[in-house]
Rosetta silent file (secondary structure, phi, psi, omega in degrees, C-alpha in Angstrom):
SEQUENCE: XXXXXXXXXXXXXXXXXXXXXXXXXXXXXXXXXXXXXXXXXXXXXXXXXXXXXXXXXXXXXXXXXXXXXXXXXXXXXXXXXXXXXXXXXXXXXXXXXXXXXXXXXXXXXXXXXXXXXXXXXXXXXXXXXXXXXXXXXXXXXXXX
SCORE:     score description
SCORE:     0.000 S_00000001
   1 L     0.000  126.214  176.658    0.000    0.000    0.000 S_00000001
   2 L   -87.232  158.081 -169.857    1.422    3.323   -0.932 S_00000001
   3 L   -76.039  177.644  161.166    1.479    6.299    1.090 S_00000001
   4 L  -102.287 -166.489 -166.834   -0.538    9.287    0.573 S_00000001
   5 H   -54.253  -67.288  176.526    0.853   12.608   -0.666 S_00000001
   6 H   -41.279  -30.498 -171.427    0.225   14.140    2.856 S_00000001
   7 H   -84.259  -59.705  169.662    1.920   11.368    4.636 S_00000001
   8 H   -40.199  -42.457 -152.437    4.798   11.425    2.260 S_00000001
   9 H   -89.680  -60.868 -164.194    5.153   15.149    2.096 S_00000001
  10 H   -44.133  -72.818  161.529    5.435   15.114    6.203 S_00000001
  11 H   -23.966  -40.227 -177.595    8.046   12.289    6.077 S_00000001
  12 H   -56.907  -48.042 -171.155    9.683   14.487    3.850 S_00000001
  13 H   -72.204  -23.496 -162.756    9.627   17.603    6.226 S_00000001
  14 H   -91.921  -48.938 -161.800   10.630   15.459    9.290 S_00000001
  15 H   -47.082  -44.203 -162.698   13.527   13.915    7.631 S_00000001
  16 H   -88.194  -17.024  174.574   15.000   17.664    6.784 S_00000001
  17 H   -74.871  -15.648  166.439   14.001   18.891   10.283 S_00000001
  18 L   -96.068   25.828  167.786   15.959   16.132   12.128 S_00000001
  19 L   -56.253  169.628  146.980   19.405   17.085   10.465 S_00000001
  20 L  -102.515  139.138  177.584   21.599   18.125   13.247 S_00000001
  21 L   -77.613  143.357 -157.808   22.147   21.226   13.658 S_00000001
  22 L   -93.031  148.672 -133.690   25.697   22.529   14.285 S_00000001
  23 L   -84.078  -18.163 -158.319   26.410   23.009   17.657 S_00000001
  24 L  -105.994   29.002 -166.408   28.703   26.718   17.439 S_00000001
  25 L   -99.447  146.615  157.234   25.428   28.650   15.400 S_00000001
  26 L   -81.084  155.729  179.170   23.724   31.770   17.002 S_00000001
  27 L   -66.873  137.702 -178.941   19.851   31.054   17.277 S_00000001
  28 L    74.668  -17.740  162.964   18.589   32.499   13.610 S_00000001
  29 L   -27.272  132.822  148.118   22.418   32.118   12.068 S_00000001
  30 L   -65.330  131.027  163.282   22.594   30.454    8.601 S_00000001
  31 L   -59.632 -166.379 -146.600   24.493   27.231    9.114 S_00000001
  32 L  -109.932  -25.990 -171.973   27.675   27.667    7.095 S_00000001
  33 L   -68.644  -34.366 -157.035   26.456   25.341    4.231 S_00000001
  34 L   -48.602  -27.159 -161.985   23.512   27.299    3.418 S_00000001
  35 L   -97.475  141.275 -160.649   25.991   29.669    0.817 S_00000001
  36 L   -80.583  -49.301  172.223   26.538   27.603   -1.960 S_00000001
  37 L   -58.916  -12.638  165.126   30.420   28.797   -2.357 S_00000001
  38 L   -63.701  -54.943 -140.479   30.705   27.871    1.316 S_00000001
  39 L   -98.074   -7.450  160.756   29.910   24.763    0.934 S_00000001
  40 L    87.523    6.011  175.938   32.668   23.906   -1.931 S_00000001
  41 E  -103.556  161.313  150.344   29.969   23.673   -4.759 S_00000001
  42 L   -89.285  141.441  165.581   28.990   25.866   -8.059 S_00000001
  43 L   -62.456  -44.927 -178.533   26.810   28.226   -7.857 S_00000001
  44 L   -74.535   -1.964 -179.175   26.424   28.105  -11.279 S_00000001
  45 L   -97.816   39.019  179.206   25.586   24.518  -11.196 S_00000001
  46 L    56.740   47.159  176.144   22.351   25.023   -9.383 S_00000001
  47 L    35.658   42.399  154.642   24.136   24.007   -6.142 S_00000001
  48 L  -143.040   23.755  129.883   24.390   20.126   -7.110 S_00000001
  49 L   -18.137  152.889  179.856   27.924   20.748   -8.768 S_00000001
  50 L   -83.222  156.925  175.023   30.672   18.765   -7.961 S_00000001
  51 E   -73.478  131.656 -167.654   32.776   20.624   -4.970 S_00000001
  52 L   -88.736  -13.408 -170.717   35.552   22.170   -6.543 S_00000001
  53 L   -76.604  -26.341  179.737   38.199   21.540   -3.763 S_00000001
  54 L   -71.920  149.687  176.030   37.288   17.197   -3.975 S_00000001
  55 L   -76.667 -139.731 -168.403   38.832   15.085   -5.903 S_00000001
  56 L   -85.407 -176.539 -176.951   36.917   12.618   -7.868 S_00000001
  57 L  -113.728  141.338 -170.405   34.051   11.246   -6.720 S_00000001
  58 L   -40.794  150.701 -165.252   32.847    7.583   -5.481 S_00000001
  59 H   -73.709  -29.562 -170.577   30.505    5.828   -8.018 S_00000001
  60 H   -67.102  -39.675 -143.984   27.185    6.075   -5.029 S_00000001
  61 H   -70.335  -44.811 -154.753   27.789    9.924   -4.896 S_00000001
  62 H   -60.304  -42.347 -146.446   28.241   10.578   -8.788 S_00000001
  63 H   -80.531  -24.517 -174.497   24.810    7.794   -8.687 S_00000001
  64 H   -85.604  -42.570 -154.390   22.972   10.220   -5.401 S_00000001
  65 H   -84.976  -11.663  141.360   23.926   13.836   -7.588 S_00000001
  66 H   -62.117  -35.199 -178.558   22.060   12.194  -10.407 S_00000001
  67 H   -75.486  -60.382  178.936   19.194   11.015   -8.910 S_00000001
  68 H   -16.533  -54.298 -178.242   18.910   14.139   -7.226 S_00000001
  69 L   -72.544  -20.099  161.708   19.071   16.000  -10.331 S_00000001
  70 H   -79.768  -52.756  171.544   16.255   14.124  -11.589 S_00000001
  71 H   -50.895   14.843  174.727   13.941   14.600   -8.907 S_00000001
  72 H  -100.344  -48.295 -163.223   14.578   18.368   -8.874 S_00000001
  73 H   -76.364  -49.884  176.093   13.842   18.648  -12.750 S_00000001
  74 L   -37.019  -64.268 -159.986   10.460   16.285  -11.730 S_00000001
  75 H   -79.599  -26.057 -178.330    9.441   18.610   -9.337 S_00000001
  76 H  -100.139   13.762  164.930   10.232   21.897  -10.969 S_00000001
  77 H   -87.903  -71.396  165.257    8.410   20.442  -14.029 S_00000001
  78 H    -9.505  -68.599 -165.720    5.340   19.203  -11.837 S_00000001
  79 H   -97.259    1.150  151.750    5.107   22.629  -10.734 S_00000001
  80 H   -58.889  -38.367  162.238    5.371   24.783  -13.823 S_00000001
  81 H   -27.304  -86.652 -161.398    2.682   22.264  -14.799 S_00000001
  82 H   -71.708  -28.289  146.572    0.540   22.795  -12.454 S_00000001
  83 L   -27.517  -40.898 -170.088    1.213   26.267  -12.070 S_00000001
  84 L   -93.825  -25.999 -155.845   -0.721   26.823  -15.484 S_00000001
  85 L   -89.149  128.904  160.167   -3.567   24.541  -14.066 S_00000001
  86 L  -118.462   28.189 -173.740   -6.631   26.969  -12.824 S_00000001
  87 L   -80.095  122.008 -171.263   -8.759   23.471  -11.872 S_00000001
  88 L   -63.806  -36.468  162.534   -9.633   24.154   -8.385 S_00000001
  89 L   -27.064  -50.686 -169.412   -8.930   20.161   -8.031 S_00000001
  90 L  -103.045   35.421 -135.508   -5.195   20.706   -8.350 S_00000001
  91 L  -123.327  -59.175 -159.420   -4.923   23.887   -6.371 S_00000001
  92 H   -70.211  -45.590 -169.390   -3.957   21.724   -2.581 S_00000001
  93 H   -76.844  -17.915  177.511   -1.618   19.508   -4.826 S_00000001
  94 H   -92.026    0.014  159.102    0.134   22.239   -6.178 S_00000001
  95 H   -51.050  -52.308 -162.236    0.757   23.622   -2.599 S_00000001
  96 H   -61.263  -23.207 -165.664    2.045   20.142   -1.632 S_00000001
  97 H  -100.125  -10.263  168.226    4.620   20.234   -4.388 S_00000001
  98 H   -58.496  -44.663 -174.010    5.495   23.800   -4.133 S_00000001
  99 H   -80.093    1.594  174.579    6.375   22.774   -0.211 S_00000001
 100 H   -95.224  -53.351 -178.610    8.766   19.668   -1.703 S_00000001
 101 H   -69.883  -13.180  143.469   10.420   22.049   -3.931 S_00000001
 102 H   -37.678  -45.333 -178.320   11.052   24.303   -0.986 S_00000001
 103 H   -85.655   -6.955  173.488   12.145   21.674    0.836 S_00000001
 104 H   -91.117  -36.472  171.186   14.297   20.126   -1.705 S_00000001
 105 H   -81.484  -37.500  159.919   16.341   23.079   -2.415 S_00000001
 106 H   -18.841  -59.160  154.639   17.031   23.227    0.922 S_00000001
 107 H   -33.225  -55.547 -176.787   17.932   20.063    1.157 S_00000001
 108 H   -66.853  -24.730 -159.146   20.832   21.058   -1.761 S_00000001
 109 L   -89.299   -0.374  179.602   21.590   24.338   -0.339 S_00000001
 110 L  -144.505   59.252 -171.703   22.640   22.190    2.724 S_00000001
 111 L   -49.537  -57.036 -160.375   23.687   18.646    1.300 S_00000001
 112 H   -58.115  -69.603 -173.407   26.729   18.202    3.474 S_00000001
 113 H   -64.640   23.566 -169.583   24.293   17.697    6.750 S_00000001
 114 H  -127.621  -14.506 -174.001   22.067   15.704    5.036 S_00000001
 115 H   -41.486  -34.505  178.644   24.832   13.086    3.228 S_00000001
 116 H   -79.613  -17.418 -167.612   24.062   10.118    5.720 S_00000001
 117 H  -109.326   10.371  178.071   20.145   10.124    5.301 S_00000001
 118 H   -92.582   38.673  171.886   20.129   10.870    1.240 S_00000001
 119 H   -89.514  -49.723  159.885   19.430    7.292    0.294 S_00000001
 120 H   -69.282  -50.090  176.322   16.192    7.820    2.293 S_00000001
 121 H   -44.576  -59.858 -170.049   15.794   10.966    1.187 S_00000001
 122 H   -81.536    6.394 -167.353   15.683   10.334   -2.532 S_00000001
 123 H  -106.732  -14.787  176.611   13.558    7.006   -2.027 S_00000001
 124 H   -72.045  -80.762  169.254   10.998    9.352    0.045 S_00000001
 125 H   -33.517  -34.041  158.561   11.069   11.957   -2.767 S_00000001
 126 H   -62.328  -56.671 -172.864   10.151    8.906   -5.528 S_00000001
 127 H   -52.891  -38.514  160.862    7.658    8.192   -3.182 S_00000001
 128 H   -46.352  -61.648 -164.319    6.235   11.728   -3.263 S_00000001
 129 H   -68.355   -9.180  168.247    6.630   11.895   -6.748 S_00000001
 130 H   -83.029  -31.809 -179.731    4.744    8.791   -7.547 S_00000001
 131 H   -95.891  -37.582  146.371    2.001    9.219   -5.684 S_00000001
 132 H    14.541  -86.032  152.361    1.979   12.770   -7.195 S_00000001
 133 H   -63.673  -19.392  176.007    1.570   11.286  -10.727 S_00000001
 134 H   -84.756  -20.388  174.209   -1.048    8.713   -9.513 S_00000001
 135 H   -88.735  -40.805  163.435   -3.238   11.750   -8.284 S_00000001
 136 H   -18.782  -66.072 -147.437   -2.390   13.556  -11.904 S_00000001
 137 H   -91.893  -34.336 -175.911   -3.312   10.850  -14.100 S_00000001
 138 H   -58.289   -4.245 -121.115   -6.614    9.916  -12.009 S_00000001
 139 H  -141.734  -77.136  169.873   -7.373   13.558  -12.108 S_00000001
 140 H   -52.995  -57.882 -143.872   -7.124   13.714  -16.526 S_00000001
 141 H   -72.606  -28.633 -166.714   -8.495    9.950  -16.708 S_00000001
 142 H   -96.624  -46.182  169.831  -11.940   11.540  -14.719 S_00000001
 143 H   -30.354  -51.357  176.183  -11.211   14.760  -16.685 S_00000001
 144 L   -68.925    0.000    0.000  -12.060   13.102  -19.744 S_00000001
């Protein structure tokens, strides 16, 4: 049984809300990652660039900075989609995916505290994005 959207989208939020946070921050500080040039990536490479200071990289990470990059393109497709959509129907779903791409560039703009849990992370985000498309296609299939 698959999750729903809501349940998924929560899982999502709790995942990025239990990083830890690093312990030498003032209360409202930007961790140190948050700047993309901090953080050893390009900026121009929508802040999922390779780090320029690393050497190469291990076969999972080049295989996580791929997936990543698809679910990012999914989601900022989704919501240019839906964006366009004035169906009152899709109005709550395009909230939910507006709050994953919030929460996904976050997620990028702070990678480094997130490296041990993105395995989960990107198997959570298919799960969004699947049930996503299963509300989509039900949604044109009735449409018709």
């Amino acid at each position: 049984m698959s999750r729903t959207l809501v349940e998924t989208l929560e899982r999502l939020y709790n995942i990025h809300t239990e990083a830890e946070e690093p312990k030498d921050l003032m209360p409202g500080e930007p961790p140190p990652a948050a700047d993309p040039a901090a953080a050893g990536m390009d900026p121009m490479a929508g802040g999922m660039g390779a780090p320029a200071d690393e050497g190469p990289k291990s076969p999972e990470e080049v295989g996580r900075v791929y997936e990543l990059k698809k679910i990012h393109s999914r989601l900022v497709a989704i919501e240019a989609h839906l964006s366009s959509c004035s169906s009152e129907d899709l109005l709550k779903l395009r909230g939910y995916v507006s709050k994953a791409v919030e929460l996904f560039d976050s997620l990028i703009s702070n990678v480094e505290l997130y490296k041990d849990k993105l395995p989960d992370i990107i198997v959570t985000y298919y799960s969004f994005l699947e049930s996503v498309y299963e509300i989509l296609t039900k949604y044109y299939k009735n449409k018709q």
